[in-house]
PLY file of the C-alpha trace (Angstrom):
ply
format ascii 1.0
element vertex 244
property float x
property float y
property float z
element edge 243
property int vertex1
property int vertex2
end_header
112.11 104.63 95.49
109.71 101.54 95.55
107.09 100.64 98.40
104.54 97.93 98.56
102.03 97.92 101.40
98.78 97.37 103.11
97.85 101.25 103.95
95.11 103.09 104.65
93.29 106.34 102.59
93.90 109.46 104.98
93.34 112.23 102.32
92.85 112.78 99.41
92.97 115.94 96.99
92.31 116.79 93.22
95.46 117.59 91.32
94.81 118.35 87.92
92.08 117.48 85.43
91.60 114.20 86.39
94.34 112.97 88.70
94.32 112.84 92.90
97.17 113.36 95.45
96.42 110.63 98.26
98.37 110.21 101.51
98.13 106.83 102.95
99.47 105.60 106.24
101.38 102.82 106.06
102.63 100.18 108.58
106.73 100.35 107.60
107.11 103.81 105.86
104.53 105.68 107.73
102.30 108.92 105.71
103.32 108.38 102.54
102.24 110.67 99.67
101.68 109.88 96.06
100.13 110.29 92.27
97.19 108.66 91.63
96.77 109.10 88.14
92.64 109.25 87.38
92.43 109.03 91.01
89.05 110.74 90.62
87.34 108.84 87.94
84.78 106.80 88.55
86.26 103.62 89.02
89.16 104.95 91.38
86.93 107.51 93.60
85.26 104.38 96.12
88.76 102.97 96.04
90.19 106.21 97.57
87.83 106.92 100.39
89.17 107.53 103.49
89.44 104.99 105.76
89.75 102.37 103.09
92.54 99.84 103.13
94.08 99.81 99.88
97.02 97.58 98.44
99.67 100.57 97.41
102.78 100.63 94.94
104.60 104.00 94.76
107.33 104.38 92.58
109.67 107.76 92.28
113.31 108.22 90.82
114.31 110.24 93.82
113.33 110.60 97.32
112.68 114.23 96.79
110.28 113.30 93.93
105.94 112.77 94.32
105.62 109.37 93.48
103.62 107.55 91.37
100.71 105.64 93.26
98.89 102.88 92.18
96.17 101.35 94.87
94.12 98.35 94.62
91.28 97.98 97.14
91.70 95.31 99.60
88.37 96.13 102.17
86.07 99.04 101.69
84.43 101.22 104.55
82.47 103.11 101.68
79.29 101.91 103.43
79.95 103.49 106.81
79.79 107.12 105.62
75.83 106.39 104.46
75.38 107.12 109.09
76.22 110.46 110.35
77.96 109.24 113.42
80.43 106.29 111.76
81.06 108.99 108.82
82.06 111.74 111.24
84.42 109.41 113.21
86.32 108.17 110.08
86.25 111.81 108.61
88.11 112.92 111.97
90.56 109.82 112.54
91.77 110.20 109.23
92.25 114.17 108.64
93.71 114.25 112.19
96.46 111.29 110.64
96.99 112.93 107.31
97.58 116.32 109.63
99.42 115.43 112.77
101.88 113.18 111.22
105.01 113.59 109.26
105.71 111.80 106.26
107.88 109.31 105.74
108.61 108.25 109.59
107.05 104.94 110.62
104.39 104.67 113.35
103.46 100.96 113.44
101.54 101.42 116.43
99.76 104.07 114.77
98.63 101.73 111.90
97.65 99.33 113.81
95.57 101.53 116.22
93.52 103.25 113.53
93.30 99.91 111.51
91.54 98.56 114.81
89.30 101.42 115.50
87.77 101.57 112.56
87.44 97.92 112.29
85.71 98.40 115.87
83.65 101.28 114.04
82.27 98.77 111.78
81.46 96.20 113.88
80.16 97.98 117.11
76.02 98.83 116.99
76.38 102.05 118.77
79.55 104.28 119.25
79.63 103.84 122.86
81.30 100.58 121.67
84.10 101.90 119.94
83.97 105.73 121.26
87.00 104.82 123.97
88.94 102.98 120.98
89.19 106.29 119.10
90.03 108.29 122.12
92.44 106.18 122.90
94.02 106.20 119.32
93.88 109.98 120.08
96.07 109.41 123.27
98.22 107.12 121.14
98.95 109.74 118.55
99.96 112.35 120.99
102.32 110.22 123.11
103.60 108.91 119.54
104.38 112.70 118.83
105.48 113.46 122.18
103.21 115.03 124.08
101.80 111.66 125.81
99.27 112.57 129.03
100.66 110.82 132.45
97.66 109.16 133.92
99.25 106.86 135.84
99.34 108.65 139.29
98.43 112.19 140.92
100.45 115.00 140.36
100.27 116.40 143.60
100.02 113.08 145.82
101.68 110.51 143.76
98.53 108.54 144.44
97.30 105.98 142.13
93.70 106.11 142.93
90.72 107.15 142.50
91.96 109.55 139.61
89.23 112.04 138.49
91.13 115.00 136.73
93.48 116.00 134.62
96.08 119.14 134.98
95.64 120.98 131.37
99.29 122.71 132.45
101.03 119.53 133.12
98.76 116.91 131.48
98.84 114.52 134.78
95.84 112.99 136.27
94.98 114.79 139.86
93.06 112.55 142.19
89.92 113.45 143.07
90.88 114.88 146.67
93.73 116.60 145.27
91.84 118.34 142.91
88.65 119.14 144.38
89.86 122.71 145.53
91.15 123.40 141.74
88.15 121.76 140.13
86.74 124.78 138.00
90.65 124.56 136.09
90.88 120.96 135.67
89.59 118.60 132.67
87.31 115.40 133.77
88.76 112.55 133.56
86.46 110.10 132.65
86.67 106.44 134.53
86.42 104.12 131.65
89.99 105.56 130.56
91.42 104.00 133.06
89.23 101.02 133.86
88.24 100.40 130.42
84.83 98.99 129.41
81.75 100.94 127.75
80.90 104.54 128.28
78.10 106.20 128.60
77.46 109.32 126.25
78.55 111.84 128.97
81.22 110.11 129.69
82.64 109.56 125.60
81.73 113.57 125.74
83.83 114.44 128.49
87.29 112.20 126.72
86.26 113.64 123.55
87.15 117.22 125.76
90.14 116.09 127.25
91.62 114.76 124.40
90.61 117.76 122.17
92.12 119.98 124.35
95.83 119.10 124.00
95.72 117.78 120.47
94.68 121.43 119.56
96.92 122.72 121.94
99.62 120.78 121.62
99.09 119.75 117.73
96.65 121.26 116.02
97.09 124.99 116.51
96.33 127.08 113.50
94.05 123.92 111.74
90.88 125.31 112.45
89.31 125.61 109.41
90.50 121.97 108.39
90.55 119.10 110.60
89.09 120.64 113.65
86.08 121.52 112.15
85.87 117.67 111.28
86.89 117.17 115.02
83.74 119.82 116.01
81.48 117.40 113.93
82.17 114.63 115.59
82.07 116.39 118.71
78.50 117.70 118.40
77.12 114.38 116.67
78.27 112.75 120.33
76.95 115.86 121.86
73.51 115.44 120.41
73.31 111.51 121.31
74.25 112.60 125.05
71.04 114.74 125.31
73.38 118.40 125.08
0 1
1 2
2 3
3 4
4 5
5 6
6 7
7 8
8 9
9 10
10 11
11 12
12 13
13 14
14 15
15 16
16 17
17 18
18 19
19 20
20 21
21 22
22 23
23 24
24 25
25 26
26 27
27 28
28 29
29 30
30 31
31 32
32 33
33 34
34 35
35 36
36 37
37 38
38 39
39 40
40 41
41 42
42 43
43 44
44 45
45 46
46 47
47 48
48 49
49 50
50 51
51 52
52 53
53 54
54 55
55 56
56 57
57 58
58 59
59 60
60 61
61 62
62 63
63 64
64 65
65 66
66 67
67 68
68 69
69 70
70 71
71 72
72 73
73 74
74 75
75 76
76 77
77 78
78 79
79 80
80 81
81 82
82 83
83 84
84 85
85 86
86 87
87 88
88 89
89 90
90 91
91 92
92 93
93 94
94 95
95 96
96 97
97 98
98 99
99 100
100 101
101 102
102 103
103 104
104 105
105 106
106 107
107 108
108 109
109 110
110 111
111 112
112 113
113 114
114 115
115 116
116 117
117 118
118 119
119 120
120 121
121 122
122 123
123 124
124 125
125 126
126 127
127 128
128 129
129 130
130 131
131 132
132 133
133 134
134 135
135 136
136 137
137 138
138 139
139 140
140 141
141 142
142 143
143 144
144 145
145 146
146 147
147 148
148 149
149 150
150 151
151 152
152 153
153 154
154 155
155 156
156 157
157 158
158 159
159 160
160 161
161 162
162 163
163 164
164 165
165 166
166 167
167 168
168 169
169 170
170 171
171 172
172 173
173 174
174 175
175 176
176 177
177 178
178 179
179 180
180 181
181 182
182 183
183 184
184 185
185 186
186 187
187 188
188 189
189 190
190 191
191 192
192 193
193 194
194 195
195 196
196 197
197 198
198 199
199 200
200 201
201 202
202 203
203 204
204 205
205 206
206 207
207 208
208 209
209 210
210 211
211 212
212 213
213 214
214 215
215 216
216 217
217 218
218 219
219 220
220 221
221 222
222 223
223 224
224 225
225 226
226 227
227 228
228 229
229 230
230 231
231 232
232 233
233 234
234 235
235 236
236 237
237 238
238 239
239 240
240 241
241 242
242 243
């Protein structure tokens, strides 16, 4: 087995004395896994930092085999984790990749999604620029997996306005006339979703909700001590910027 690509550092864990198991997504081959021999020495550990894009070689005899994993750094976001709020963000985009997906099956969309929010990570001045980028990777990821929202039209009307909720049973937006008797058992949904544009912090909170619902529903169940703790981080970083 022999692949060359562009991919990007999900996770990464010590394995042995001095060598790392990464798991990088990649655009053709998807989550792959592999050996990084002295993957935690000094001159490897900025190279494998999450959210890094790394050139990658893994070599195996068999398919069943861990491969061998060399990396080369093509563009650091080392500096990002020195702020609380871009470091949480990449922490959580990356764990929930390394977590949700399966190896070896190809997402292209997927790459190219989480390549472009945290390229909007780095290059927005507050994360009301690139908050709806990662909830929307979030929406990706879950219709990529199969349990994609519908928030096109109302569940109960069929109308295509003026949607303000989302069923948590069905996952279908619910206009806002439609829903107004349920309210207290629907989730917000928030207007820049659909419209698209900037969000303001209560806003970002409430499609941080409704996403974090069904990934943990739907996804997640049973991670809690792992990535939705870095998903809770995030969450009360956002929290704390929207005066809760």
């Amino acid at each position: 087995m022999l692949i060359r690509a562009t991919a990007i550092v999900c996770s990464v864990r010590a394995h042995g004395e001095h060598g790392a198991v990464a798991r990088l997504l990649t655009p053709a081959d998807g989550l792959q896994p592999g050996y990084v021999r002295g993957g935690r020495s000094r001159r490897l550990r900025p190279v494998l930092m999450a959210g890094n894009l790394v050139a990658a070689e893994y070599r195996a005899r068999s398919e069943e085999q861990l491969a061998a994993l060399t990396v080369e750094l093509v563009h650091s976001r080392a500096g990002l984790f020195a702020e609380p709020l871009p470091a949480a963000a990449i922490e959580w985009l990356t764990a929930l990749t390394a977590t949700a997906l399966p190896e070896g099956l190809a997402y292209p969309r997927l790459h190219a999604a989480l390549d472009g929010v945290l390229g909007a990570i780095e290059a927005a001045p507050s994360a009301r620029g690139w908050a709806g980028a990662l909830v929307r990777y979030e929406l990706l990821l879950l219709s990529e997996l199969g349990f994609g929202l519908d928030l096109a039209s109302c569940a109960a009307s069929g109308d295509t306005a003026d949607l303000a909720w989302v069923s948590p049973k069905s996952g279908q937006a619910v206009s806002r006339i439609a829903g107004a008797p349920y309210a207290d058992r629907l989730l917000p949904l928030p207007a820049f979703l659909l419209a698209g544009g900037e969000a303001g912090w209560g806003d970002v909170r409430a499609a941080l909700r409704l996403t974090g619902f069904f990934l943990e529903r739907d996804l997640l169940s049973g991670h809690r001590a792992g990535v939705l703790d870095a998903r809770e981080r995030l969450v009360t970083r956002v929290g704390r910027l929207a005066g809760e």
